[in-house]
TINU-58487 format. One record per residue (C-alpha): residue number from 1; x, y, z. Coordinates in steps of 0.02 Angstrom, whole numbers, plus 50000, padded with zeros to 5 digits. Example, Ala and Ser with C-alpha at 12.3 -4.5 7.8 and 13.67 -1.06 7.14 Angstrom:
   gumi      px      py      pz
      1   50615   49775   50390
      2   50684   49947   50357
END
This chain:
   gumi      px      py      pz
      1   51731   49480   52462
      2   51766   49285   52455
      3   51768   49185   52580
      4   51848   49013   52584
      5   51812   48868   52706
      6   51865   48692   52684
      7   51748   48560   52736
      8   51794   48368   52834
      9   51731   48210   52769
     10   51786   48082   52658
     11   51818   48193   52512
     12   51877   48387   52531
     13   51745   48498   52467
     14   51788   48692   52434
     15   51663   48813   52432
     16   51650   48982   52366
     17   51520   49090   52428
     18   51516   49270   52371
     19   51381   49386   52417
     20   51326   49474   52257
     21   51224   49635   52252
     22   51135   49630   52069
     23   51156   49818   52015
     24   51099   49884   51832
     25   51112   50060   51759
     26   50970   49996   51656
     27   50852   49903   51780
     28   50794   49894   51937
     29   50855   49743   52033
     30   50746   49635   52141
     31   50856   49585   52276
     32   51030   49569   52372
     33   51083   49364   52389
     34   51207   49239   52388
     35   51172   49156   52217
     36   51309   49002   52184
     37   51321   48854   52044
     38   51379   48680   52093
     39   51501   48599   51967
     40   51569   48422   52018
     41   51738   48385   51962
     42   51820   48228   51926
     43   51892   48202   52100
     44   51708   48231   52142
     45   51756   48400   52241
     46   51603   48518   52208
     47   51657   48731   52179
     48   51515   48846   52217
     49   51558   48957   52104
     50   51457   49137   52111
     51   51322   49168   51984
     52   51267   49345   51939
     53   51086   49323   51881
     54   51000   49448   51743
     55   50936   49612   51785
     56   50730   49605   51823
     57   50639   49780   51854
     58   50485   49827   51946
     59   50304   49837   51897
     60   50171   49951   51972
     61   50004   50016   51959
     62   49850   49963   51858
     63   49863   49827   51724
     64   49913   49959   51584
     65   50030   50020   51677
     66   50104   49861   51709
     67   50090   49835   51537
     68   50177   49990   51458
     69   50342   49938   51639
     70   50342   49754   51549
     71   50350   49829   51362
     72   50509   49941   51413
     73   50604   49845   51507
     74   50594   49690   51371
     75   50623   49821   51247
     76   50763   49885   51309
     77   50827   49708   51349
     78   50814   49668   51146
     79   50883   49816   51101
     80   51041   49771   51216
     81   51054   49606   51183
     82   51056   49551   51383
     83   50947   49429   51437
     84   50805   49495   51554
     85   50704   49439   51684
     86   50524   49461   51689
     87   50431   49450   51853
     88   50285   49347   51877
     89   50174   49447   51959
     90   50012   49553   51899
     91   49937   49675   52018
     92   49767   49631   52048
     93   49704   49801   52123
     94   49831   49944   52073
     95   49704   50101   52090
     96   49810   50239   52152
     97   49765   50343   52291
     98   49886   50505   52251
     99   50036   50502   52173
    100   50111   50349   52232
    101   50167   50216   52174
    102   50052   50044   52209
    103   50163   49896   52201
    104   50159   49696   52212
    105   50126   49617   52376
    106   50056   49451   52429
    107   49885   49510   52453
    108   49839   49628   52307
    109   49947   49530   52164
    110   49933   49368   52059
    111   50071   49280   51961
    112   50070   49360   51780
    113   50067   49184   51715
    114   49882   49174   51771
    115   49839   49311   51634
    116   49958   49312   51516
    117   50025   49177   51386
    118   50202   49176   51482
    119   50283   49047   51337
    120   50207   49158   51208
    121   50293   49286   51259
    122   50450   49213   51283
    123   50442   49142   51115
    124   50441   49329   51030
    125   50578   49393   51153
    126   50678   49235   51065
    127   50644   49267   50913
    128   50748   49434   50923
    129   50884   49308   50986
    130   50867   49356   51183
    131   50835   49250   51328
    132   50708   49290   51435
    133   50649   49192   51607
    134   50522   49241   51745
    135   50564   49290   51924
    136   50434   49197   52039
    137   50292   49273   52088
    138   50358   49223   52294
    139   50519   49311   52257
    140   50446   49454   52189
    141   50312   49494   52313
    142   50437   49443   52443
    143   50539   49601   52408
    144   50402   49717   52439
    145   50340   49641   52620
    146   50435   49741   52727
    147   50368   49921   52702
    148   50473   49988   52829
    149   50638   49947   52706
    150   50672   50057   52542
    151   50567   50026   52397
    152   50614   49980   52216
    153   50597   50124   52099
    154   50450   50085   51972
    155   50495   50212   51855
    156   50388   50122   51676
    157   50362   50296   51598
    158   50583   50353   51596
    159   50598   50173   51521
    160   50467   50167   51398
    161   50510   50357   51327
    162   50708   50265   51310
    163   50656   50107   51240
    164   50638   50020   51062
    165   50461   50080   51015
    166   50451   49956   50866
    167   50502   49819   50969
    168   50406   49869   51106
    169   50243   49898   50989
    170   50295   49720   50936
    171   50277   49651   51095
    172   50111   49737   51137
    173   50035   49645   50998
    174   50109   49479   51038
    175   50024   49488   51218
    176   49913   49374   51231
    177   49787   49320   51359
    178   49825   49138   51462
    179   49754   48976   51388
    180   49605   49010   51550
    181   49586   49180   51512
    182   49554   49149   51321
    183   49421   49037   51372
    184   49345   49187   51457
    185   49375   49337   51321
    186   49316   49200   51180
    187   49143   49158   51305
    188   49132   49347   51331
    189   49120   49375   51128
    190   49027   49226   51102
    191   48901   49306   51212
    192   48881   49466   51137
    193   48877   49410   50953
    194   48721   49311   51011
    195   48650   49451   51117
    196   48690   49582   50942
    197   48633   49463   50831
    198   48451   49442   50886
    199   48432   49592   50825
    200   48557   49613   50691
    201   48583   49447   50634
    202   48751   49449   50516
    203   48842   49558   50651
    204   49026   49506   50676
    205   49173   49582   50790
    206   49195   49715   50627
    207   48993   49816   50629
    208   49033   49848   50811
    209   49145   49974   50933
    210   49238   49932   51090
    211   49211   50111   51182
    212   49311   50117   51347
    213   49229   50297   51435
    214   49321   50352   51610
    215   49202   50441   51696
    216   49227   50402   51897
    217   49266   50513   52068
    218   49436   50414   52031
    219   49460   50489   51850
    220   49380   50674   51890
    221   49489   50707   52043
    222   49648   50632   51924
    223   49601   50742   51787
    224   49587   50877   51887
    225   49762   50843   51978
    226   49833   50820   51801
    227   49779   50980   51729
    228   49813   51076   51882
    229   49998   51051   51833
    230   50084   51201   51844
    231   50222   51185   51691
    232   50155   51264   51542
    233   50101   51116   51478
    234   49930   51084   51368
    235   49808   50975   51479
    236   49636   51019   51435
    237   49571   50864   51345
    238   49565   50717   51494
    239   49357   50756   51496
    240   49223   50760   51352
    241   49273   50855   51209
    242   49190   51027   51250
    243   49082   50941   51384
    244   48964   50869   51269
    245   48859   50709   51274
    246   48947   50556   51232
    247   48819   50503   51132
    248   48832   50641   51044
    249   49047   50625   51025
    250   49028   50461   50980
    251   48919   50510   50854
    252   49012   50604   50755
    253   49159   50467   50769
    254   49056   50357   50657
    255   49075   50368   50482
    256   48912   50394   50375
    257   48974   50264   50277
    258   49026   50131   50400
    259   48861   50113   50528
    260   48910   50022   50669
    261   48757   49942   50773
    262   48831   49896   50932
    263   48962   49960   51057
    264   49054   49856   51185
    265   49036   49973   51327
    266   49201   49982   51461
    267   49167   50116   51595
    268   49189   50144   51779
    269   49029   50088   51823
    270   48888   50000   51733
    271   48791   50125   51596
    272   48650   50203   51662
    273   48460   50190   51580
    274   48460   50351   51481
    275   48636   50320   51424
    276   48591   50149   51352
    277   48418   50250   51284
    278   48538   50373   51211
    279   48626   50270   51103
    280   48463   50155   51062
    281   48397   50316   50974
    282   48549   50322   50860
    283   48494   50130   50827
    284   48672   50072   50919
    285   48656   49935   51068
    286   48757   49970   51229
    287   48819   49814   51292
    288   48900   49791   51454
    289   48988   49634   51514
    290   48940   49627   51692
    291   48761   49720   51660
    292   48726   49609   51522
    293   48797   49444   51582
    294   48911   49415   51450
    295   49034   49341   51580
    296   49017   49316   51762
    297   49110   49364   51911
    298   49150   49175   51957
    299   49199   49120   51796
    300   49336   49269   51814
    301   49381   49197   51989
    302   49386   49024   51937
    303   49503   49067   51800
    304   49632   49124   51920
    305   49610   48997   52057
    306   49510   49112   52185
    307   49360   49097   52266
    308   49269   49265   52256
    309   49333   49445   52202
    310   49248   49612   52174
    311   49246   49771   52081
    312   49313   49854   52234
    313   49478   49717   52271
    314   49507   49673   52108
    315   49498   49798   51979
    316   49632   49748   51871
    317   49578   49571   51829
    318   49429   49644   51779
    319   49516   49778   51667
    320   49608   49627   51587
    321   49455   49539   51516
    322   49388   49693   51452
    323   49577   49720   51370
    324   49586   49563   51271
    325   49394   49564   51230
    326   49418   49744   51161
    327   49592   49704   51057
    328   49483   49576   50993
    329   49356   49704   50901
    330   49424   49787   50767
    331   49342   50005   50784
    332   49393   50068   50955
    333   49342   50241   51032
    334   49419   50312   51217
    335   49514   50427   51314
    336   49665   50447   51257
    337   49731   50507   51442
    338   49685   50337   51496
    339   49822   50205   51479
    340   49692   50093   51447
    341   49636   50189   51296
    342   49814   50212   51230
    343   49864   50051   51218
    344   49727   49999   51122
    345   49740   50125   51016
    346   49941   50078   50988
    347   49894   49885   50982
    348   49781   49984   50814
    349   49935   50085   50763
    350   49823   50226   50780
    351   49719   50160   50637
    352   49504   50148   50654
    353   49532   50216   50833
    354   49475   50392   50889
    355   49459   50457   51071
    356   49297   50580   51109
    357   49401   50685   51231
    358   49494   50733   51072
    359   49659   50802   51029
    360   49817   50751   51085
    361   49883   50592   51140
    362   50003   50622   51305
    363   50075   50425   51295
    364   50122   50473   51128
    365   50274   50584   51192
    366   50365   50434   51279
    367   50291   50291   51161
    368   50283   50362   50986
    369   50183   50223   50889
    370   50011   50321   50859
    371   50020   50355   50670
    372   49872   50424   50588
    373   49791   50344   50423
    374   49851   50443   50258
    375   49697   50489   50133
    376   49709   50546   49942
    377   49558   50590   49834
    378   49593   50554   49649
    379   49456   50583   49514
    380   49484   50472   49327
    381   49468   50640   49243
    382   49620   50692   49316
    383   49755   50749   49198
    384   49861   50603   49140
    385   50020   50645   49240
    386   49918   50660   49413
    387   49912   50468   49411
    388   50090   50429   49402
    389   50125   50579   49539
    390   50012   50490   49654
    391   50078   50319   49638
    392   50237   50394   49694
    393   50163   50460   49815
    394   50071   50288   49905
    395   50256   50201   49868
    396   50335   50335   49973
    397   50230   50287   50125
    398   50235   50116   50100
    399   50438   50168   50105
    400   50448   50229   50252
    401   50285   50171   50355
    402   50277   49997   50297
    403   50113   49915   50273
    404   50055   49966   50460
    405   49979   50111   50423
    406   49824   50154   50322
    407   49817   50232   50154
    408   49650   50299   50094
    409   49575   50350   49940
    410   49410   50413   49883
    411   49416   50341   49725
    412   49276   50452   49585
    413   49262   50331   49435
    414   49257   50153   49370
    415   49356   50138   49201
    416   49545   50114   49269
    417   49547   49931   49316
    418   49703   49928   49292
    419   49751   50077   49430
    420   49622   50011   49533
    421   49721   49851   49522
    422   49890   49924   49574
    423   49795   50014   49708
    424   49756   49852   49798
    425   49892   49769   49768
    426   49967   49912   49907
    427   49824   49873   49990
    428   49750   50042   49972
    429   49581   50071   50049
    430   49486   50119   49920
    431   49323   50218   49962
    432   49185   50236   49794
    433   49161   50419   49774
    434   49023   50471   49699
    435   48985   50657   49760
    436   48828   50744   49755
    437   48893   50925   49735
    438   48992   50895   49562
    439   48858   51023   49474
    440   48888   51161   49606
    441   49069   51140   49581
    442   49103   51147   49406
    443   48980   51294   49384
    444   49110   51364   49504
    445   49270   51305   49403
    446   49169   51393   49233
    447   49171   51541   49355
    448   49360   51550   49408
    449   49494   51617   49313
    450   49644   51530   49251
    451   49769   51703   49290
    452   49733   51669   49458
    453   49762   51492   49486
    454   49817   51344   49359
    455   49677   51250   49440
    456   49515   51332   49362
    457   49622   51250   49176
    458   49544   51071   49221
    459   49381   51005   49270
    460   49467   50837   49334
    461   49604   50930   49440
    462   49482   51026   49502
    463   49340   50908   49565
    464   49479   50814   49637
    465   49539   50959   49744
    466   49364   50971   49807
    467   49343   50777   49854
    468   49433   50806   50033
    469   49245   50899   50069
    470   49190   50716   50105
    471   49322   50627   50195
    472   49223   50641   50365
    473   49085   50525   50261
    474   49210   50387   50268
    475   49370   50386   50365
    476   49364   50294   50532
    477   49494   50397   50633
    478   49520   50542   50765
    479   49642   50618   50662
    480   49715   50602   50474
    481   49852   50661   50346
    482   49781   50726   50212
    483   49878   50718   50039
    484   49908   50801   49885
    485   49945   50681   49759
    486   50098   50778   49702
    487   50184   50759   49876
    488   50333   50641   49924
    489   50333   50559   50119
    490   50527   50570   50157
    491   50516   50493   50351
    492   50412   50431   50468
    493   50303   50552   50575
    494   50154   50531   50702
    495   50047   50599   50835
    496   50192   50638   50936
    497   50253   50743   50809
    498   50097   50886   50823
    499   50124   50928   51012
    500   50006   50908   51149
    501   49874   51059   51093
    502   49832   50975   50918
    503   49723   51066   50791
    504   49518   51054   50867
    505   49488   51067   50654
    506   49623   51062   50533
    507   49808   51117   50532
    508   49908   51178   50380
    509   50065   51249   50318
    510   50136   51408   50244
    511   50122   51430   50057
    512   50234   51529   49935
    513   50330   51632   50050
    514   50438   51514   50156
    515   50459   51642   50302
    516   50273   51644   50350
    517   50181   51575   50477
    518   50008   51586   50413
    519   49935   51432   50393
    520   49885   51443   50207
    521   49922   51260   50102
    522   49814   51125   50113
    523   49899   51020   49982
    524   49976   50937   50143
    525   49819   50949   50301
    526   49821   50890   50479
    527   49634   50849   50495
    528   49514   50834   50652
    529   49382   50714   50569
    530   49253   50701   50698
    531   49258   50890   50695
    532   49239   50890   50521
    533   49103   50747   50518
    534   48991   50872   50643
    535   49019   51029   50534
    536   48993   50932   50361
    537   48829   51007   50317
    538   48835   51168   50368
    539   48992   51203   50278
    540   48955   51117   50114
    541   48810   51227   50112
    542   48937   51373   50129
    543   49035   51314   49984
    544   48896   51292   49867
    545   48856   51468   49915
    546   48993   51556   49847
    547   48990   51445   49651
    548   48951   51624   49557
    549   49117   51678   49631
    550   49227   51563   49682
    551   49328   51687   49818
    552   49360   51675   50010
    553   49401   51784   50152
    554   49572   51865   50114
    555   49567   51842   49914
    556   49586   51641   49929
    557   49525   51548   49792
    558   49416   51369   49770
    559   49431   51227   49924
    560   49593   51299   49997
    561   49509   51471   50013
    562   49332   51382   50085
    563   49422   51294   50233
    564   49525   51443   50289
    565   49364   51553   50304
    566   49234   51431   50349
    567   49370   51339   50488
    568   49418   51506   50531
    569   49515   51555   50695
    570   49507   51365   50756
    571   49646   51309   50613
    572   49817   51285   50676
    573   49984   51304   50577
    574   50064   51137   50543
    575   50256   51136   50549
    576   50332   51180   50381
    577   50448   51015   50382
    578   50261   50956   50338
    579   50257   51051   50182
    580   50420   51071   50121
    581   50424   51158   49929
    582   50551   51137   49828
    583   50580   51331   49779
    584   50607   51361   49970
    585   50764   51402   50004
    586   50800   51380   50177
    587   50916   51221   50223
    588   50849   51183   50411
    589   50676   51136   50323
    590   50762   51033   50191
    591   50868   50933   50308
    592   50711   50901   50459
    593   50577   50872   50287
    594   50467   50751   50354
    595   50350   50762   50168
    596   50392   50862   50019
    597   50262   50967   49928
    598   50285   50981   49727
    599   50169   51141   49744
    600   50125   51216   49568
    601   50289   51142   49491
    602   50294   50961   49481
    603   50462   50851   49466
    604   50451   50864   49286
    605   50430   51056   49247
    606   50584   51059   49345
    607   50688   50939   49237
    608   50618   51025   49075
    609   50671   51213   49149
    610   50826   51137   49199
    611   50826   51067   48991
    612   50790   51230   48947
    613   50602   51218   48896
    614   50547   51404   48872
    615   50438   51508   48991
    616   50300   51509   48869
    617   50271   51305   48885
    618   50222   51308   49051
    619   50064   51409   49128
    620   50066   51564   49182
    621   50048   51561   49352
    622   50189   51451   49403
    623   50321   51562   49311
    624   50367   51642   49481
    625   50386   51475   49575
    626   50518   51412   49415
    627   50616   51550   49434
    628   50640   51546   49597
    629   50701   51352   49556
    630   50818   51383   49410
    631   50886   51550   49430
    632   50914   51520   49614
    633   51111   51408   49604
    634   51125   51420   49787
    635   50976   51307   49812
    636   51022   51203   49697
    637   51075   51064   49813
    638   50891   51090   49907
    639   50817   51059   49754
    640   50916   50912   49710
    641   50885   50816   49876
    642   50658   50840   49838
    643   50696   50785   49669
    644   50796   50616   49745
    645   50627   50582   49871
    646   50535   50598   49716
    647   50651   50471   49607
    648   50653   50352   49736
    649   50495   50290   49719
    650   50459   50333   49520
    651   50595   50217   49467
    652   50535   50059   49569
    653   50429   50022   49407
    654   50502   50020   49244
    655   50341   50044   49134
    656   50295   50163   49263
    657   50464   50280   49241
    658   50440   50250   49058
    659   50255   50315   49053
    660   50310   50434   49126
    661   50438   50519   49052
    662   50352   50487   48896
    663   50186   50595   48924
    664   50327   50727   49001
    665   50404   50751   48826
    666   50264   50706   48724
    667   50094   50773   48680
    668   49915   50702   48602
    669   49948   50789   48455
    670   50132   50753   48431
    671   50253   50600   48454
    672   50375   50602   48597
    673   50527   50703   48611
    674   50654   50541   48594
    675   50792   50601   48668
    676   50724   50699   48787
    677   50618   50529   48858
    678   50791   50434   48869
    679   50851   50586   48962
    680   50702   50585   49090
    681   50740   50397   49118
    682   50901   50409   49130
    683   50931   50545   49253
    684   50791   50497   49379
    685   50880   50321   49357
    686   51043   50394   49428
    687   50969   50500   49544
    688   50884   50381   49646
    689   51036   50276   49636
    690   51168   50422   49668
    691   51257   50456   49855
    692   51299   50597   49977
    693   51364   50747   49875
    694   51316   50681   49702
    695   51135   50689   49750
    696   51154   50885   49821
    697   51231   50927   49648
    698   51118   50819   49535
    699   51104   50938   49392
    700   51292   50954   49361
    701   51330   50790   49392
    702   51204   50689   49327
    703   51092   50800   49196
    704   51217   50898   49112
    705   51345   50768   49051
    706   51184   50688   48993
    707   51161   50836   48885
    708   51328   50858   48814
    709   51366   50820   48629
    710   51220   50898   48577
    711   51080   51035   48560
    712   51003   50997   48731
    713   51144   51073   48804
    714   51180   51253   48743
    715   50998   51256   48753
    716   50974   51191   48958
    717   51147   51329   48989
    718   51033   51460   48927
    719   50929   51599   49041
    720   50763   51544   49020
    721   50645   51608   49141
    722   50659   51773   49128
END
């Protein structure tokens, strides 16, 4: 409580001293003082009036650690709008020997502002309008002297899962190194573009890797702790991938069509001769900063004002100059157990990284920023329509991912400046693809029949359903989303969203019948690629030995059939929010849709069967799937809400919305329908502009008084898919 005392001399000075114990909900607070603020008054009496200073928090552990305690707390700061303040310390040596906790002291910590740009920092914590100031590094080491007393909870991973992960994969990229240690990560590259390019002489940071490999006592006897975890939880990935060479995993995490000649190499010790010898035979250098004297150990100890340090004592400063060197180089390969790995693999968004332990990320469930890259495959024979599907489809991700994430495309033909133009102007990455199987695959098309799948009608649909065989040749990633083009993104998803035990091949969804769980679909495919990149020749020479009759295991037809059999027991079923069909009916998968599949009925056979276009106009084989969509009322409203994903993003261009519509209603050997064209335009129009319950009901709302007055009407009102 207060306490007042009144002072003698020639003016009467009250002071207020109030003993204030700094308590948060939200952080961790460094210590229990008397804080007070001296204003003078015009009688020149001074009140000490108490001051309650902004929550701090504690950091702990190695520098990624520290990193990921920083990124939270900050976060969660911004997201509160309370200023913060961040101590000034950096743990020089944070190995842990256990379970617990390593924290700041005097002897194995540095001030933060030694390695990090402190005012560039502070500068992006303003510009989300919050203040931000350090604790000093005395104060903060100070608290943890006494071991004897209680000791701050350091609890980075709770904060970070309850954080802004935007913001907080925001302020991972604006960390920067100090102005000293810049001068070391820039010497550090400097010296090993002029070691790679006596060899390779127009190397830059892009023809190379930055490979961080944990192999130490340290890391086995963690890993083993880790996956000794008794909670039903998948850990079986914090070693090689199968226990295979890592030559041999990073092998197949190099696309054919992207040779990389030299790796940065970041490991618990220096790489041994026949490592370096390994990789030399795949015509890759292995480059190691201490072995290879890109930077030496007193240039690092100068930079922070010491006078010698070692492996051994000072772990983490080393770990930072391999951090910033390795953000600095743009193809990255780890472990994604590691924190070390994981944050450079968010700082990449979880684009051209890959991690040769394989599946699953386990940062990912507390910081969900590891997207994976989407990839089309699109072919200039395609059928007219297919274009203006698949544009709809890139807009969608650009909706809801932004421009953060990659988009792929192997692009077959030349012709279409113009769609090659649009394509890069959404800065698609497009990949020339030119495949050498095309003959083997249409003598298999000639050999399929049309009953069985609308598919085997067109040579460009169907080359284009066989591209995906060669995305391994050219995408740079662990994992990625594969595409139909006739599918609609409708929220954000990422590694997080696949669980811990993620497919070792490729993971798909259920087909037709919404109620199994066989994975079936690959219009929508979770795919391993360096898997994929190791099995590439031996199944393409599986596929090329069924083109006399184009059937798989189980009566499945063409590339969808190929994978299932050839991948076999290793696929995995990916969620059906993943894969969501319009004809489905149940509402759960609807509301969680995280992409919406236009599976054998596209967004315009369903607005002609709702205009009453007869059976007989559309093929065969999706006569089942329209019934279930316009004889079906109570799903109407399901329907309605894929048919609003898809108008969102085919209205953003006007020519584009008219093209549309007009090859919908028209033919090549007959003008367009008129009034059916203004119909199309109109009603997508609305729908992508409608809200709540209008949208649910978009076919008695919006079509049908567009249909009134005339023929179209009695004519959409009648039965027609019987």
């Amino acid at each position: 409580m207060p306490r007042w005392k009144k002072k003698s001399g020639k003016h009467n000075v009250v002071v207020l001293a109030w003993t204030w114990a700094i308590i948060s909900t939200s952080y961790s607070a460094y210590t229990i003082s008397t804080y007070t603020s001296s204003i003078p008054d015009e009688n020149s009496h001074i009140l000490h009036l108490p001051v309650v200073l902004p929550p701090s928090y504690t950091v702990c552990n190695g520098m990624n650690n520290q990193l990921l305690g920083h990124l939270g707390h900050i976060s969660k700061a911004i997201a509160s709008g309370e200023e913060i303040r961040i101590p000034d310390v950096f743990i020089i040596n944070g190995v842990q020997n256990g379970t617990e906790d390593v924290l700041p002291t005097r002897d194995n910590s540095l001030p933060l502002s030694k390695i990090i740009d402190i005012n560039a920092l502070l500068q992006k914590i303003a510009s989300h309008g919050v203040k931000a100031q350090l604790v000093p590094f005395h104060d903060v080491v100070a608290v943890h002297k006494n071991e004897s007393e209680p000791q701050q909870s350091c609890d980075w991973a709770r904060t970070l899962r309850f954080a802004n992960h935007q913001t907080a994969q925001e302020l991972l990229h604006g960390l920067k190194p100090s102005p000293s240690f810049s001068k070391l990560v820039q010497a550090a590259l400097s010296k090993l573009l002029d070691r790679v390019k006596s060899s390779h002489p127009r190397s830059t940071l892009s023809d190379g890797i930055c490979m961080h490999h944990r192999d130490g006592l340290d890391w086995h006897a963690h890993c083993q702790r880790w996956e000794g975890i008794k909670d039903g939880v998948w850990r079986k990935n914090c070693l090689n991938d199968r226990q295979l060479p890592l030559h041999e995993l990073v092998k197949n995490r190099i696309p054919a069509k992207a040779i990389k000649s030299w790796i940065y190499y970041i490991g618990d010790q220096e790489p041994s001769i026949d490592m370096v010898n390994d990789f030399k035979e795949m015509e890759i250098d292995l480059i190691h900063r201490k072995k290879d004297k890109l930077l030496l150990d007193h240039n690092i100890a100068k930079a922070v004002d010491l006078d010698n340090i070692s492996l051994e004592t000072h772990r983490d400063l080393f770990t930072a100059v391999d951090y910033f060197a390795c953000a600095e180089i743009e193809t990255f390969i780890g472990n994604s157990v590691s924190t070390f790995s994981a944050n450079q693999i968010a700082k990449r968004g979880g684009m051209k990284s890959s991690w040769y332990n394989s599946r699953s990320i386990p940062l990912a469930g507390m910081f969900t920023v590891f997207n994976v890259p989407f990839v089309y495959t699109y072919t200039e024979e395609s059928q007219p329509l297919s274009k203006h599907l698949l544009k709809a489809s890139i807009l969608s991700i650009r909706g809801s991912f932004g421009t953060g994430t990659d988009i792929n495309i192997l692009y077959h033909g030349s012709k279409d400046e113009q769609f090659i133009k649009w394509l890069k102007i959404q800065n698609v990455i497009i990949h020339k693809h030119d495949p050498m199987w095309l003959g083997g695959i249409e003598k298999m098309r000639r050999n399929g029949s049309e009953d069985r799948s609308h598919l085997f009608e067109h040579k460009g649909n169907y080359i284009g359903t066989w591209q995906r065989i060669d995305i391994p040749l050219f995408i740079n990633a662990e994992y990625c989303m594969f595409m139909d083009s006739d599918t609609i993104v409708h929220t954000t998803f990422g590694m997080h969203n696949f669980g811990l035990d993620v497919t070792p091949s490729i993971a798909v969804s259920a087909e037709v019948v919404e109620t199994d769980n066989i994975p079936l679909n690959l219009g929508v495919a979770l795919m391993n690629v360096p898997m994929l990149r190791e099995t590439y020749d031996d199944f393409l020479s599986f596929i090329l030995a069924h083109t006399d009759n184009p059937v798989f295991k189980d009566n499945n037809i063409s590339d969808q059939g190929a994978y299932l059999e050839f991948y076999g027991s290793s696929t995995q079923f990916l969620p059906k929010i993943f894969n969501v069909k319009p004809y489905w009916n149940q509402t759960r998968h609807f509301d969680e849709r995280k992409v919406v599949h236009f599976h054998g009925i596209k967004p315009h056979d369903i607005l002609k069967a709702w205009m009453g276009s007869s059976k007989e106009s559309f093929p065969p084989a999706v006569w089942p799937l329209l019934n279930k969509v316009v004889d079906n009322k109570s799903n109407e409203g399901n329907v309605c809400n894929t048919m609003y994903d898809f108008s969102l993003f085919i209205v953003g261009d006007t020519k584009e919305l008219d093209e549309y519509c007009g090859k919908t209603f028209g033919s090549p050997t007959r003008d367009s329908d008129e009034e059916s064209v203004g119909i199309c335009i109109r009603f997508f129009t609305a729908l992508a502009g409608a809200q709540g319950g209008k949208v649910s009901l978009c076919r008695e709302q919006i079509l049908n008084p567009m249909l009134t007055g005339g023929a179209l009407l009695a004519k959409a009102t009648k039965v027609v898919m019987k």
